[in-house]
N, C-alpha and C positions, 0 to 999 in steps of 0.2 A: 353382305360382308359379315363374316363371324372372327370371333375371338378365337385362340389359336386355346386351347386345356391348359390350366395348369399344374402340371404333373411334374415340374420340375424338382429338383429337391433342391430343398432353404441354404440360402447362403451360410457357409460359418459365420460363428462372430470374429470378432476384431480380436485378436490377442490384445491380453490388457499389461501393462509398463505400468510399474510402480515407482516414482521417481523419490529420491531421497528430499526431506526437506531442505530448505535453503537453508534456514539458518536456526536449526537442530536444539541449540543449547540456548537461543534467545526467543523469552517471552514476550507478549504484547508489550509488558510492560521496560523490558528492557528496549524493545525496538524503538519504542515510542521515547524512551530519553535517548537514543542515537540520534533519531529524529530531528530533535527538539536541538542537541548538539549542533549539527550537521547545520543547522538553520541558522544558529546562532551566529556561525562561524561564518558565513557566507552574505548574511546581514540582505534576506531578501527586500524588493522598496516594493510589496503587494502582495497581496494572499496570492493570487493566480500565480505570480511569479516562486513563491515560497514550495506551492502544491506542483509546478512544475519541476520545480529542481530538486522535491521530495520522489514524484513521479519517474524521474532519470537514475538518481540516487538508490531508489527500493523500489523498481520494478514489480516486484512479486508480494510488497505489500497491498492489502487492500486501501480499497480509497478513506474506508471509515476511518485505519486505522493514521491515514496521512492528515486529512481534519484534525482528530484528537491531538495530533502533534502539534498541526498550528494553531490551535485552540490553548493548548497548555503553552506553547510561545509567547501566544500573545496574555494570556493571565499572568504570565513572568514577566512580561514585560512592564503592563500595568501594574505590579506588584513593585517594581521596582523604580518605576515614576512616580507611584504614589508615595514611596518611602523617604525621598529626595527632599530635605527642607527646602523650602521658598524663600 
């Protein structure tokens, strides 16, 4: 049994699609107080719960920057229990 030459000529490439950004005029840092917003507002009862409904919410955010949100969430949080007289 032999291998058949190959002489064929090389596939084209893929035509390449440049897609506009999602959300053009908004920085890390703006996204991440939408974030933070968003969570506040909705009062999640668990991280997993809070990064799910960041997940549904900002699709095309990365995961780092859904952490950093409920990281800054929750330091707002404790900032504002700790400020609380007893």
């Amino acid at each position: 049994m032999a291998f058949a030459p190959d002489n064929s000529t090389p596939p084209e490439p893929l035509p390449m699609h440049f897609a506009p950004p999602t959300a053009p005029e908004a920085g890390p840092d703006q996204a991440l107080a939408r974030m933070v917003e968003r969570m506040t507002k909705i009062s999640p009862q668990s991280g997993a719960e809070a990064l799910r409904e960041l997940r549904v919410a900002f699709p095309d955010a990365p995961l780092a920057l859904r952490v950093a949100a409920l990281g800054k969430m929750m330091r707002q949080q404790d900032d504002a229990a700790s400020s609380v007289p007893k």
